[in-house]
C-alpha positions in Angstrom: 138.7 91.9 111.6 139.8 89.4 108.8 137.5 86.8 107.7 138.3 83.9 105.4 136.1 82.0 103.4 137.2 78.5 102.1 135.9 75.6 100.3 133.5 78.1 98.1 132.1 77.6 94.8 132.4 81.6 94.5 129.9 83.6 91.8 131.9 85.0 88.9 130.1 85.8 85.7 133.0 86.8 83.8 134.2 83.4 84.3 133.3 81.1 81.5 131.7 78.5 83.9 130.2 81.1 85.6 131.9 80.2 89.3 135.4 79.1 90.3 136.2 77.4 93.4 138.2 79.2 95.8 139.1 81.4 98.8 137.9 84.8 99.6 139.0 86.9 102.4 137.2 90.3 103.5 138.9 92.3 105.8 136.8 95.0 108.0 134.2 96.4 104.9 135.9 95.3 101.9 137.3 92.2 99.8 141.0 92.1 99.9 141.0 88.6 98.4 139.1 86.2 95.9 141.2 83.4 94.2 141.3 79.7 93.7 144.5 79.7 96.1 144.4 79.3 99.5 146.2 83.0 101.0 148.3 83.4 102.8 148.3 84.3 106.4 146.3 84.9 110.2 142.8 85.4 110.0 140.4 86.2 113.1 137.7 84.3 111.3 137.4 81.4 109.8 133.9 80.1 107.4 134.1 77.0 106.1 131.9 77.1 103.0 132.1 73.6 102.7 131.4 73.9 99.0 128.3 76.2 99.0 127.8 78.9 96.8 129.3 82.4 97.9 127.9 85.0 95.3 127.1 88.8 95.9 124.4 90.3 97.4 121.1 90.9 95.5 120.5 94.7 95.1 117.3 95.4 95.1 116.3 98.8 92.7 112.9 99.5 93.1 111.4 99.3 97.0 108.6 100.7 99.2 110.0 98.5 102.3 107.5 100.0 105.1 104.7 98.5 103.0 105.5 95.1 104.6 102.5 96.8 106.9 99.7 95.9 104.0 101.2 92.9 102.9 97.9 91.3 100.8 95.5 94.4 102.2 94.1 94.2 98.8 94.8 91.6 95.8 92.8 91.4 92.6 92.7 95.1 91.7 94.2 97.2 88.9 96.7 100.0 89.5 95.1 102.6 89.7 92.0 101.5 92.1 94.5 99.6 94.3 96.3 102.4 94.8 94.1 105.2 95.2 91.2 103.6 96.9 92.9 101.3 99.2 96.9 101.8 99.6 97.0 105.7 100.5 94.0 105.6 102.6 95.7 103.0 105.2 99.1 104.9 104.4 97.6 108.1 105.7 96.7 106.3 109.1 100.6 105.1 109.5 102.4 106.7 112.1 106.0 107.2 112.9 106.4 104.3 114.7 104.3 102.2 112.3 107.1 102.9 109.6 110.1 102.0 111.7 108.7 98.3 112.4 107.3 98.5 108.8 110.9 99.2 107.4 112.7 96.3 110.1 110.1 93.8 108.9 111.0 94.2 104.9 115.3 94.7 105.9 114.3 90.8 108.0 112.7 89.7 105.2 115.6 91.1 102.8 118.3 89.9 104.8 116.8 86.4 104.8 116.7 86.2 101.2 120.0 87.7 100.3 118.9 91.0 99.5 122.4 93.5 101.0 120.8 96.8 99.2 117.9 98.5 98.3 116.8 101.3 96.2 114.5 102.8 99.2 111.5 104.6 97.5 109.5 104.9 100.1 109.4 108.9 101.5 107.0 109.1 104.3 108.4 109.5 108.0 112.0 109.6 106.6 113.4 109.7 109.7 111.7 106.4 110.9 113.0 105.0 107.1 116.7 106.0 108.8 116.5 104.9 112.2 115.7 101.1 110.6 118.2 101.4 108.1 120.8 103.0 110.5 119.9 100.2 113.1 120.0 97.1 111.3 123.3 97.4 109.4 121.4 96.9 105.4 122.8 99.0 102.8 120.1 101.8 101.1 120.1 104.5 98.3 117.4 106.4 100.6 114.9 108.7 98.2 113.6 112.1 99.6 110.4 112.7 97.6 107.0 114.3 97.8 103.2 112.6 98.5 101.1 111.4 95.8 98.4 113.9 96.7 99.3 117.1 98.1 97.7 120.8 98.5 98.5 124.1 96.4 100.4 125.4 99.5 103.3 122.5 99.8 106.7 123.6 99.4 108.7 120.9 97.6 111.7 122.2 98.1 111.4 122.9 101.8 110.3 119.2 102.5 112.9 117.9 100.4 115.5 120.0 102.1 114.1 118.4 105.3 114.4 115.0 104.3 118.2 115.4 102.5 119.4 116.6 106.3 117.2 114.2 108.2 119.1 111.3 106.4 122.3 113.1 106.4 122.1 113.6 109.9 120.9 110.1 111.1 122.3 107.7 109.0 126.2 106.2 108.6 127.4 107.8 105.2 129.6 104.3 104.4 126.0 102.4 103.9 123.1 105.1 102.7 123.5 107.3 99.7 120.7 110.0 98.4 118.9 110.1 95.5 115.6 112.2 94.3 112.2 110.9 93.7 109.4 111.9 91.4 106.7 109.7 92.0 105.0 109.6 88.7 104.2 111.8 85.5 100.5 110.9 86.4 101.2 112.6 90.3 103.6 115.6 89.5 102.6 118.5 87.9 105.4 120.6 85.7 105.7 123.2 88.7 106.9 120.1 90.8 109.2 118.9 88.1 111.1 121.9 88.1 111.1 122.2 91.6 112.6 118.6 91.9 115.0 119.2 89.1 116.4 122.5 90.4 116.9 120.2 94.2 118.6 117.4 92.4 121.3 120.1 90.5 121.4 122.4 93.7 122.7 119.2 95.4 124.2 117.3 92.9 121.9 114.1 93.6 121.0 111.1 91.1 117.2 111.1 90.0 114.4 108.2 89.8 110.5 108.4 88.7 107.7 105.3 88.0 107.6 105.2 84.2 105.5 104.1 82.0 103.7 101.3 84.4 100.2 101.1 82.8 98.7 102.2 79.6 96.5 104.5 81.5 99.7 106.6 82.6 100.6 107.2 79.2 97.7 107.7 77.4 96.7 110.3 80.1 100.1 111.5 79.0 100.3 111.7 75.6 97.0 113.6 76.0 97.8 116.5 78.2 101.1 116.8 76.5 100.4 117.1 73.1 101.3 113.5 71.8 104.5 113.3 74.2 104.8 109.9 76.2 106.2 110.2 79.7 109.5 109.4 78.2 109.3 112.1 76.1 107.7 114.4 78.3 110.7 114.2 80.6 113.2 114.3 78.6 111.5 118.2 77.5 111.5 119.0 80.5 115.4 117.8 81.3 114.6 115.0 83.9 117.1 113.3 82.1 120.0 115.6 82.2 121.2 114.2 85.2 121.6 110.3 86.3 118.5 108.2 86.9 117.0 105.1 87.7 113.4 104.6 86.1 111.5 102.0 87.8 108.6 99.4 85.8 109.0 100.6 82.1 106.7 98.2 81.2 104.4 100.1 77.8 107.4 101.9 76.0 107.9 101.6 71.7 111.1 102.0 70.0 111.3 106.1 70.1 110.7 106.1 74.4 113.5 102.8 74.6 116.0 104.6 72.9 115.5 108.3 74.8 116.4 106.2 78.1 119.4 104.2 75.2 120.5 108.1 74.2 120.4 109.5 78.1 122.0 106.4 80.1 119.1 106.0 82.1 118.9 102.5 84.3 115.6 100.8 84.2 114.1 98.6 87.4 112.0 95.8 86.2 109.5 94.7 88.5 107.9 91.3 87.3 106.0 90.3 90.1 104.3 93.6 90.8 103.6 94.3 87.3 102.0 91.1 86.4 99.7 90.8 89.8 98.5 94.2 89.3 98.0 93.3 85.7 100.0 95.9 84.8 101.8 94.4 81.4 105.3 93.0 80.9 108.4 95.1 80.5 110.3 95.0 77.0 113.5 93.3 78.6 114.9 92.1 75.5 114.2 95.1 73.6 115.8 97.5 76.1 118.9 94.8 76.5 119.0 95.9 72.5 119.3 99.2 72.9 122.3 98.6 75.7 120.4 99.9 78.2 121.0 99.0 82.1 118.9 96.6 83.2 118.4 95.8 86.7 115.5 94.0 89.0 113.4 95.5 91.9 110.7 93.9 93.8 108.2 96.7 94.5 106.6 97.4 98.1 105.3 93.9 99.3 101.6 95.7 99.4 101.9 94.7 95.2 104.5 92.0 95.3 103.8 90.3 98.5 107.3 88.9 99.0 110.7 90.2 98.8 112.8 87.6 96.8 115.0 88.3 93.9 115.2 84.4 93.2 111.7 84.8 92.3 112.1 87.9 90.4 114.8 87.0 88.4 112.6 83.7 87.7 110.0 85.9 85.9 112.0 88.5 84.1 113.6 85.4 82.3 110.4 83.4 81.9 108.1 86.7 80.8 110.8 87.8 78.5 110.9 84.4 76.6 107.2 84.4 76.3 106.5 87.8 75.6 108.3 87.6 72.4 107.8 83.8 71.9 111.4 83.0 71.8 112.7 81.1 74.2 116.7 81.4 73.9 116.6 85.5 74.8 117.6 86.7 78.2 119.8 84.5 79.9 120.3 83.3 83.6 123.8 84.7 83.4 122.2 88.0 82.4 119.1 88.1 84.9 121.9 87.5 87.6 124.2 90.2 86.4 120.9 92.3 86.6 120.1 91.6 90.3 123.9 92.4 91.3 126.4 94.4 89.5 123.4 96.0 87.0 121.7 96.9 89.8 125.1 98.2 92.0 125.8 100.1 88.6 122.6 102.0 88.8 122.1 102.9 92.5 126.4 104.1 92.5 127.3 101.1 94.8 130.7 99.6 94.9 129.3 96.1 95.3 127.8 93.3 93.2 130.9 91.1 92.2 133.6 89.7 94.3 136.2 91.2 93.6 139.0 92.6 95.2 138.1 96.6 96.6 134.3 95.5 96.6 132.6 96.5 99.3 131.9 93.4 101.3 127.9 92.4 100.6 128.0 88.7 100.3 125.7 85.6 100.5 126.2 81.7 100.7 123.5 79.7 99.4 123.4 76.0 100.3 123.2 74.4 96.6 123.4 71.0 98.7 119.9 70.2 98.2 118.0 68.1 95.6 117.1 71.2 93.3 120.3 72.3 92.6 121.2 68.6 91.2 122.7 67.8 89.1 125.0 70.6 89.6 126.7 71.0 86.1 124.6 74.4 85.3 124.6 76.5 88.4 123.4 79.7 87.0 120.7 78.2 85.5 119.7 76.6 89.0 120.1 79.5 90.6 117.5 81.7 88.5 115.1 79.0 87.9 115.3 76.5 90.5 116.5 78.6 93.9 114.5 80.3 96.1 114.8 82.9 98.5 114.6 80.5 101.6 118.5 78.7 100.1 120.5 81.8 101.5 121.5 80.8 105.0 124.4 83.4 105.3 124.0 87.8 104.6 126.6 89.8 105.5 126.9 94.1 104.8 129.8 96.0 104.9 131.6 92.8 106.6 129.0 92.8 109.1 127.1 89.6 109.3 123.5 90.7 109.7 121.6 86.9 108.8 122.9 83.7 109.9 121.2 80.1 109.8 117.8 81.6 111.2 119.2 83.9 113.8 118.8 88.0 112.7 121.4 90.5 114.0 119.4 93.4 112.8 119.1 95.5 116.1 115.5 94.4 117.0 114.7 90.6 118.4 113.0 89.1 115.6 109.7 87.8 117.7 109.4 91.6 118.0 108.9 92.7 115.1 106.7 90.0 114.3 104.4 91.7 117.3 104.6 95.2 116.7 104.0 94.6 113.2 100.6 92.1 113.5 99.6 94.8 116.2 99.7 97.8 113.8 97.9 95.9 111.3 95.3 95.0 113.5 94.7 98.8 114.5 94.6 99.3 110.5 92.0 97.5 110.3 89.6 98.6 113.1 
């Protein structure tokens, strides 16, 4: 299958303008073309962007998808309360089932806004996780990991074991790669560290953790670790030694930047989830100093409410400018390298640019509407003006999974939104 597209205004951030207009073609998974010529030969299909913007996917580094399920359960609590009075008591009634429409309803919701990947961090009822992610066609790094709360008797291993051939088994290898997920300093104890680390080497897997979210994680910390922040705590204890992807980093100093600087560690910022759970504001800037990888993740929608990078890449600009009171630091050409190739860098993804050999994750966005005019900055519309509801066109691997309000996910839209507003309702009761 050969697709062109022509008459694009396509996303290039190594371009000085930031987008050229052109042609791209995508044969079968991949881009085999992007150019400001028209190619050269037959194509089975034809899109005529009619001078819309065709950019890369967003790829989304930090999610808890199934958690579409408690969308607003409980606002207008701190981390810790929300998490442990309210959020695991309704997870620990979720079934099987309740994940799989939980999972379709946040890959919708992605798809509709342009999202092609995400960074799944959400390890209950793996299989269910799969099934969705195999089914509907969206591209995943899949976590195995272990409960917040478990008994003296779990094997760590064991489940992870469980989970690494339950996603190997059910899920097409071109879309869904593995990593391994601690959930928190605060939830592991050093036992379950070791355990995790000696999985991840066993099977040669990247790593990711929360870090650093609230200043209740790392006092608590620095207290039962003589002094050591969670940074520093795992890097004693080698969580570092191989690749990882920390998510929030939002209360680090100097000394805890530059251990992620010194040990290549990503970082997902989470605005939206941070600042509604009054969590703090991520050093952006500071960590952009240090070179370290920077990419955007929206959080489960139980602490976010919504899945939209537009409006995530809205706040890590805005929240950086204020949080050091200058307002010329982290641009819009940054924050959108952040939401695609940053974030295709961190989760091992050949995606995020268009460019030839890229796998073929792509978006248009209809810029023909009055808040992209005038239209002489474009990047600077697209982080602070756009919205989630401007993409009209998602397409995976070549596959086009969101077009002009019709969903080719593998489940009817209308039922999803049934299943879903039924399992809430038996939540509830």
């Amino acid at each position: 299958m050969k697709t062109l597209f022509k008459n694009a205004k396509i996303l290039d951030l190594d371009h000085e303008q930031g987008y050229y207009e052109g042609f791209v073609v995508v044969q079968d998974s991949k881009i085999i073309y992007a150019n400001q010529t028209m190619p050269d030969g037959e194509f089975d299909n034809v899109i005529d962007v009619k001078g819309n913007l065709l950019m890369p996917g967003f790829v989304n580094t930090h999610a808890h998808t199934p958690m579409t399920l408690l969308r607003g359960i409980k606002d207008d609590a701190n981390l810790q309360q929300w998490l442990f009075e309210n959020i695991i008591p309704y997870e620990n009634k979720l079934t099987n089932e309740d994940i799989y429409w939980g999972e379709m309803l946040g890959i919708a919701e992605s798809v509709r806004n342009g999202i092609t990947a995400i960074e799944e961090n959400y390890f209950y009822h793996t299989q269910s996780i799969c099934r969705a992610i195999d089914r509907s066609g969206i591209r995943a790094r899949i976590n195995v990991g272990s409960k917040v709360i478990t008994d003296e008797t779990y094997n760590c291993y064991q489940d992870f074991k469980s989970q690494y051939d339950t996603i190997t088994n059910t899920t097409n290898s071109d879309r869904v790669n593995i990593s391994v997920f601690a959930h928190s300093v605060y939830s592991t104890n050093e036992e379950k560290f070791y355990s995790i680390l000696k999985f991840a080497k066993d099977y040669d897997l990247p790593l990711g953790i929360h870090l650093s979210e609230t200043l209740k994680e790392v006092g608590d910390c620095t207290i039962a670790n003589n002094g050591l922040t969670p940074p520093a705590y795992l890097e004693q204890i080698g969580y570092f030694d191989r690749p990882c992807l920390a998510a929030h980093c939002v209360h680090m100093d100097k000394d805890d930047l530059q251990i992620l600087a010194d040990y290549d560690v990503s970082v997902s910022t989470c605005p939206s989830s941070n600042i509604k759970l009054a969590s703090g504001i991520a050093p952006v800037f500071a960590m952009q100093n240090k070179g370290i990888n920077v990419t955007i993740g929206t959080d489960g929608v139980a602490s976010n409410n919504c899945l939209d990078m537009f409006k995530e890449m809205f706040l890590v600009a805005t929240l950086s400018k204020v949080s050091i009171s200058d307002p010329s630091v982290v641009s819009a050409r940054e924050v959108l390298s952040m939401a695609t190739k940053n974030g295709a860098k961190a989760m091992g993804l050949n995606v995020g640019e268009i460019k030839p050999g890229k796998q073929a994750d792509l978006i248009l966005v209809n810029i023909n509407q009055p808040h992209f005019y005038p239209q002489e900055n474009l990047l600077s519309h697209l982080v602070y003006s756009a919205r989630g509801s401007d993409v009209y066109f998602t397409m995976v691997n070549g596959k086009i999974l969101y077009q002009n309000g019709t969903y080719n996910i593998g489940e009817d839209i209308e039922e999803i939104y049934k299943k879903v507003n039924d399992i809430r309702r038996r939540l509830l009761t």
